[in-house]
TIDO-887976 format. One line per field, with one value per residue (C-alpha): residue number from 0; x, y, z. Coordinates in nm, 3 decimals, m for minus. Last residue first. Layout:
resi <- c(NUM:...)
x <- c(X:...)
y <- c(Y:...)
z <- c(Z:...)
//
This chain:
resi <- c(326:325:324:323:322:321:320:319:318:317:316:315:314:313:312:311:310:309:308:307:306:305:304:303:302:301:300:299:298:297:296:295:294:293:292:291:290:289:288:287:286:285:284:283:282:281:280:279:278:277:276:275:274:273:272:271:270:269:268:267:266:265:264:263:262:261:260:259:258:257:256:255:254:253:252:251:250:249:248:247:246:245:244:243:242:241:240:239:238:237:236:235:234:233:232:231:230:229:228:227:226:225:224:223:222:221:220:219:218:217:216:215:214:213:212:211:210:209:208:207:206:205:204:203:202:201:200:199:198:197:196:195:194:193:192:191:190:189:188:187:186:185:184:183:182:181:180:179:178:177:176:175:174:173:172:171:170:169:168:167:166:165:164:163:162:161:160:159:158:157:156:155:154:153:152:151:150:149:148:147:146:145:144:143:142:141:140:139:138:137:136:135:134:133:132:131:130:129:128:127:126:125:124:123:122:121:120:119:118:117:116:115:114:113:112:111:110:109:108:107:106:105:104:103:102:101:100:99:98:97:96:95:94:93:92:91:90:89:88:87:86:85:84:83:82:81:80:79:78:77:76:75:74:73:72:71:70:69:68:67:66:65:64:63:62:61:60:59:58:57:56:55:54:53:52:51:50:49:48:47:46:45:44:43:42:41:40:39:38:37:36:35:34:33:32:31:30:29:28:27:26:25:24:23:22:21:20:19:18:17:16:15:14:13:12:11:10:9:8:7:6:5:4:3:2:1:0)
x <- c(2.391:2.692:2.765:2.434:2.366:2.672:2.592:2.245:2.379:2.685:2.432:2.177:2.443:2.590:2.239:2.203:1.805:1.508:1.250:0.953:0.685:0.593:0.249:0.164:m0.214:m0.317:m0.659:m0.662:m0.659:m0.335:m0.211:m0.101:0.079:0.446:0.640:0.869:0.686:0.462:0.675:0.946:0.682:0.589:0.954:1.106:1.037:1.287:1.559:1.467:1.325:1.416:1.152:1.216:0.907:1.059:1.425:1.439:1.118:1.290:1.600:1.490:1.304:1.594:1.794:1.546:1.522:1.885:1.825:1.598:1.192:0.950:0.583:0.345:m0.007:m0.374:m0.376:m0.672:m0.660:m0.309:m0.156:m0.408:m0.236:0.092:0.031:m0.063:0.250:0.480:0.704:1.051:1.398:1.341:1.575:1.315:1.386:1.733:1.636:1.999:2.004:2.190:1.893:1.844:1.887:1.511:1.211:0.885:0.545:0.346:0.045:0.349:0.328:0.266:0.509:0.760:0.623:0.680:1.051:1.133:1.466:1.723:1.395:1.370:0.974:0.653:0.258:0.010:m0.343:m0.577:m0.907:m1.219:m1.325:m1.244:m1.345:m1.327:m1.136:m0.822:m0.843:m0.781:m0.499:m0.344:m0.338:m0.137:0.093:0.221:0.279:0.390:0.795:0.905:0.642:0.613:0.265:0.115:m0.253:m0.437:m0.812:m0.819:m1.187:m1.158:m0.897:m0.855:m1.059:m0.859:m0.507:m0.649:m0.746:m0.394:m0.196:m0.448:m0.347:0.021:m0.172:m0.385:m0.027:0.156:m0.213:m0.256:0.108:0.390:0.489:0.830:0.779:0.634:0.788:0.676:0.969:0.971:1.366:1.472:1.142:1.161:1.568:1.513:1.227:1.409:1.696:1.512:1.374:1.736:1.887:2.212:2.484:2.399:2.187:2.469:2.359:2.354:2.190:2.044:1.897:1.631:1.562:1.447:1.794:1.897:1.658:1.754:2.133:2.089:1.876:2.116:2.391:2.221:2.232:2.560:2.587:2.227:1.959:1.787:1.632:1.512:1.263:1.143:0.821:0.652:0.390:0.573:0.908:0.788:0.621:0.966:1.181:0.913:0.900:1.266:1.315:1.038:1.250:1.570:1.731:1.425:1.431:1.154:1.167:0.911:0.907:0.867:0.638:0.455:0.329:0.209:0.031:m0.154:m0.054:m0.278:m0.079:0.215:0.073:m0.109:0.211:0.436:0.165:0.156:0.559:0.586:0.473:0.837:1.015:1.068:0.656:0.522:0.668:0.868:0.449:0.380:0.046:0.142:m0.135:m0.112:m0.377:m0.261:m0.073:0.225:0.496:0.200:0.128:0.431:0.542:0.204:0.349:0.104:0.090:m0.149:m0.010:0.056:m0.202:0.089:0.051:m0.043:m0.371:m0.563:m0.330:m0.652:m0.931:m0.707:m0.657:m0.991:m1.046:m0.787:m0.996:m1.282:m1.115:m1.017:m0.790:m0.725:m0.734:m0.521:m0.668:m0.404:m0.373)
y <- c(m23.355:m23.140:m23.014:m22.970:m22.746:m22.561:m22.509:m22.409:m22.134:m22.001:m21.976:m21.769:m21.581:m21.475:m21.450:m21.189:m21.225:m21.074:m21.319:m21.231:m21.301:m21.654:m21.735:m22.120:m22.194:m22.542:m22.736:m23.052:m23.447:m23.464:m23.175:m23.286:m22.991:m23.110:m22.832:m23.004:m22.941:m22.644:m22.487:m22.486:m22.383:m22.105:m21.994:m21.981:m21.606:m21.490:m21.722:m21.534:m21.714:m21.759:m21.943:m22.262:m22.434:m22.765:m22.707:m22.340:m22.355:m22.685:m22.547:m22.236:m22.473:m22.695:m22.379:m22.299:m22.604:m22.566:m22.190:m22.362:m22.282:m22.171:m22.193:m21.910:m22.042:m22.005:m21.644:m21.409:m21.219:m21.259:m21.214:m20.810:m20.763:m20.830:m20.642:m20.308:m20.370:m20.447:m20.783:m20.707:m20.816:m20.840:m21.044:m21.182:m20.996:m21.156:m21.485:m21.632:m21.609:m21.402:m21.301:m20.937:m20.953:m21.091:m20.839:m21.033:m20.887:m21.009:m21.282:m21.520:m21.804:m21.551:m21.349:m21.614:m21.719:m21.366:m21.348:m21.687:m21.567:m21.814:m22.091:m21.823:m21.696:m21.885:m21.688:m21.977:m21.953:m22.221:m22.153:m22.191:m21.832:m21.835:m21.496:m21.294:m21.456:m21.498:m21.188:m21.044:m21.296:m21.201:m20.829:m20.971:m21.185:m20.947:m20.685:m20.923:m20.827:m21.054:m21.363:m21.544:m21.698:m22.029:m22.098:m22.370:m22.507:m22.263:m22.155:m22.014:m22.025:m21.678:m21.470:m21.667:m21.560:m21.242:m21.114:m21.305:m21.066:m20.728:m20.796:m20.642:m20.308:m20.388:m20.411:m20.065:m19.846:m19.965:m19.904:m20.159:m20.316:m20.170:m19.811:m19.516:m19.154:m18.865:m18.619:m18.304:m18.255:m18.233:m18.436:m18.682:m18.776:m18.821:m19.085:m19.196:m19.294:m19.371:m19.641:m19.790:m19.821:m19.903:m20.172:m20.495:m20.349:m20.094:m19.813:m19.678:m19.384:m19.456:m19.141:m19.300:m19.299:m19.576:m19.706:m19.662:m19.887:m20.129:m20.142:m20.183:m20.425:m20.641:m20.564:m20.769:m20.581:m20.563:m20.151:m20.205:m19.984:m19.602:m19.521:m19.177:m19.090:m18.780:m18.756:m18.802:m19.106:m19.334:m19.253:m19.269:m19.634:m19.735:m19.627:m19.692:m20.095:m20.107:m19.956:m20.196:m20.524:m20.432:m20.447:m20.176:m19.814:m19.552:m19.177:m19.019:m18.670:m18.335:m18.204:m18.574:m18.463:m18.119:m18.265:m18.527:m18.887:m19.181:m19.297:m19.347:m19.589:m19.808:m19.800:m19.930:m20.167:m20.334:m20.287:m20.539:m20.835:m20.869:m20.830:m20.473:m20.513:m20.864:m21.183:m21.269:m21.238:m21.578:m21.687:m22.084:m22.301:m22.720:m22.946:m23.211:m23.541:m23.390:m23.539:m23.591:m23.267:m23.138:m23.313:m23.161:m22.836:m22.536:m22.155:m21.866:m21.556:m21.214:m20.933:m20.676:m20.299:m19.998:m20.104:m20.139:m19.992:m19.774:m20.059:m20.318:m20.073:m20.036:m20.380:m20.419:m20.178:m20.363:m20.623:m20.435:m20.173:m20.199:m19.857:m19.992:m19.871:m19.726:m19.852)
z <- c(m8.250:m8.081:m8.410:m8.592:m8.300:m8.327:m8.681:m8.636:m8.416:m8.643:m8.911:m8.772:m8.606:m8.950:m9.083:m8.846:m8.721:m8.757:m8.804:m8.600:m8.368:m8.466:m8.282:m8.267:m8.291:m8.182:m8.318:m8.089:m8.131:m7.987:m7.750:m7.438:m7.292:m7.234:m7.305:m7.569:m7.896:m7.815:m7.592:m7.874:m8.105:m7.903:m7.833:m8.207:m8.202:m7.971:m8.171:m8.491:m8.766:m9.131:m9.325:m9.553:m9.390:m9.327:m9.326:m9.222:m8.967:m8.796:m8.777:m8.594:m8.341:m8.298:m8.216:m7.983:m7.765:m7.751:m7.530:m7.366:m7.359:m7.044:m6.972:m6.847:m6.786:m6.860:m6.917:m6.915:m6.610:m6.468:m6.855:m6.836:m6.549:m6.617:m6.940:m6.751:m6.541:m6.782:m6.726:m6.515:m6.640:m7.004:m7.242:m7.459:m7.784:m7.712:m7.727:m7.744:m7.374:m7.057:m6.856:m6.727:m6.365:m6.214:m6.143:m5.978:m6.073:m5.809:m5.847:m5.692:m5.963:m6.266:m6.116:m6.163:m6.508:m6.583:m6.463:m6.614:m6.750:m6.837:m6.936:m7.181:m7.200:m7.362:m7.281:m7.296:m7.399:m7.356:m7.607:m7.436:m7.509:m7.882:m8.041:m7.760:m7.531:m7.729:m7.924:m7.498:m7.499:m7.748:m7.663:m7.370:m7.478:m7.778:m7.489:m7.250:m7.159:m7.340:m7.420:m7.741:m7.824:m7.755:m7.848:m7.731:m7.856:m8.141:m8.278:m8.633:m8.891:m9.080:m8.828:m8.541:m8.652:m8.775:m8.428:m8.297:m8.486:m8.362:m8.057:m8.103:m8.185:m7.843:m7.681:m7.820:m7.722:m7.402:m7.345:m7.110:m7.389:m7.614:m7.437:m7.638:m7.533:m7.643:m7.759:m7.550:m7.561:m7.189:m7.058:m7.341:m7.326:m6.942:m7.001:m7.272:m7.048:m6.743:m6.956:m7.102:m6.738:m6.764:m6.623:m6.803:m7.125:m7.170:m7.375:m7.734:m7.897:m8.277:m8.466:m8.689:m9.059:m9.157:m9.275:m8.889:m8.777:m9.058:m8.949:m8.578:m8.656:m8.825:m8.625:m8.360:m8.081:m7.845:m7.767:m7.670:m7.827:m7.746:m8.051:m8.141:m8.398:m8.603:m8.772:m9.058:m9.073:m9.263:m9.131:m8.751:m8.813:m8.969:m8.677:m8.389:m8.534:m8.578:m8.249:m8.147:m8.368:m8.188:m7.844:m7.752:m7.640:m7.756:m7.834:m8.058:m8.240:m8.149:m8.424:m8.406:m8.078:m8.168:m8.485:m8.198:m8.135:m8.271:m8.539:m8.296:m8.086:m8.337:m8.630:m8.283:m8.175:m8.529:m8.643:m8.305:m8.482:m8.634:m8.988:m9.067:m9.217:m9.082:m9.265:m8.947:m8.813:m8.966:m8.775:m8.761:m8.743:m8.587:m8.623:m8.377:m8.358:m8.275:m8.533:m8.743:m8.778:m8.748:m9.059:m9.245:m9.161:m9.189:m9.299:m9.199:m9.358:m9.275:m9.275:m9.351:m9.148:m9.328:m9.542:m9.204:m8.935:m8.797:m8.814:m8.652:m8.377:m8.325:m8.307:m8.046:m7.859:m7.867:m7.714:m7.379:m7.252:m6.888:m6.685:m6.395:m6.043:m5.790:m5.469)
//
């Protein structure tokens, strides 16, 4: 059995050092309505305010600032349904090399459009039928691109770490902290913040009750692979979690809880009315675990980890419309 080299705290510092004055140290905002509505302090790390919109610009900017002058010659090669192509797209422009994204025929046209306005050669696939990794992976051998995937990289997670770093810099100890979960990368560097600067802090990754793949492994202590789940949360929409971050969530994770596809809508309504921020579904999962999960929470300090907000108004609309509608 082969031994995981598992990156550690130290080197989400060191990843914090190298994006310093690249990547956005977002802001720390509050809702005296949640508040009361919980009974808790409640402290949202805004990473929809992040540079293209999502937490993931930190592990992308990490990853690809550390790859040699031969390496950025041939360029990177990722796949993602949005915010990491984004992330790789933007990250490649600002540090000079070429970038190709392989994305689903169906993402939001949004992304589509802002990974291709960094610069980016887009190649489409099926996310149903075809296999997006053994896609770049063939696309890298045959062209000698490196290839960065969305979580499973030392490098990708402790850049996604580097959100909850701040998160507890700016506020201190946390007694829970829940934080979107696709396929772990933003979980896991998390978590590793999580036990370095508050130990007893709970942390709790939140997937689409539609696919529960890493709560199942969680349960099993084997990564379990599930069809790639049909939700709104379609940052979230991973079959299989990493196998570097499964390890890392098995280590240092308190539990893996799950959110509804109407639990998120509420969620995205709630940040638009009482915040007056745009959210994507993906990111709306830690508060919706937060308010309907059932962890008792009053009386406690609670961090809730927005991981982006890029989302088609279009579908932003149509969804808090439907909801308003069958309310």
């Amino acid at each position: 059995m082969t031994t995981l080299a598992l990156p550690t705290f130290e080197d989400v510092r060191a990843a914090a050092q190298r994006m310093h004055g690249h990547a956005h140290r977002t802001p720390v905002l509050r809702s005296a309505t949640l508040d009361q509505q919980l009974g808790a302090q409640v402290f949202f790390k805004c990473e929809n305010f992040q540079r293209m919109g999502a937490f993931k610009f930190r592990g992308a900017f990490n990853a690809l600032a550390q790859f040699t002058p031969e390496q950025k010659r041939a360029g990177v090669v990722a796949y993602s349904s949005g915010n990491h192509a984004q992330a790789i797209a933007l990250s490649a422009r600002m540090l000079g090399m070429p970038a190709t994204l392989i994305m689903p025929h169906d993402a939001s046209p949004a992304k589509l459009a802002a990974t291709r306005g960094y610069g980016a050669q887009v190649v489409h696939y099926d996310r149903y039928s075809e296999d997006a990794m053994a896609m770049a992976r063939q696309l890298s051998a045959e062209q000698g691109m490196t290839f960065i995937p969305p979580f499973d990289h030392a490098h990708v997670l402790c850049g996604q770490g580097t959100a909850a770093l701040e998160l507890f810099e700016e506020v201190g100890e946390l007694d829970h902290l829940f934080v979107c979960l696709g396929g772990g990368g933003l979980l896991s560097g998390s978590a590793l913040s999580a036990r370095a600067l508050s130990p007893h802090c709970k942390v709790y990754g939140v997937e689409p009750e539609a696919g529960n793949d890493v709560q199942q492994s969680f349960r099993s202590g084997q990564r379990v692979r599930i069809p790639t789940p049909v939700t709104i949360a379609d940052g979230a929409q991973t079959p299989l979690v990493g196998e570097l971050t499964f390890e890392l969530i098995r280590r240092h994770v308190d539990n893996i809880l799950t959110a509804t596809d109407a639990q998120l809508v509420q969620a995205m309504r709630f940040y638009a009315e009482r915040m007056k921020m745009v959210v994507e579904p993906t990111g709306c999962l830690s508060l919706a675990a937060a308010c309907h999960a059932g962890v008792p929470l009053k009386g406690q300090r609670v961090g809730v980890l927005i991981s982006g907000g890029n989302v088609d108004l279009q579908r932003f609309a149509e969804l808090l419309q439907q909801n308003s509608t069958q309310a």
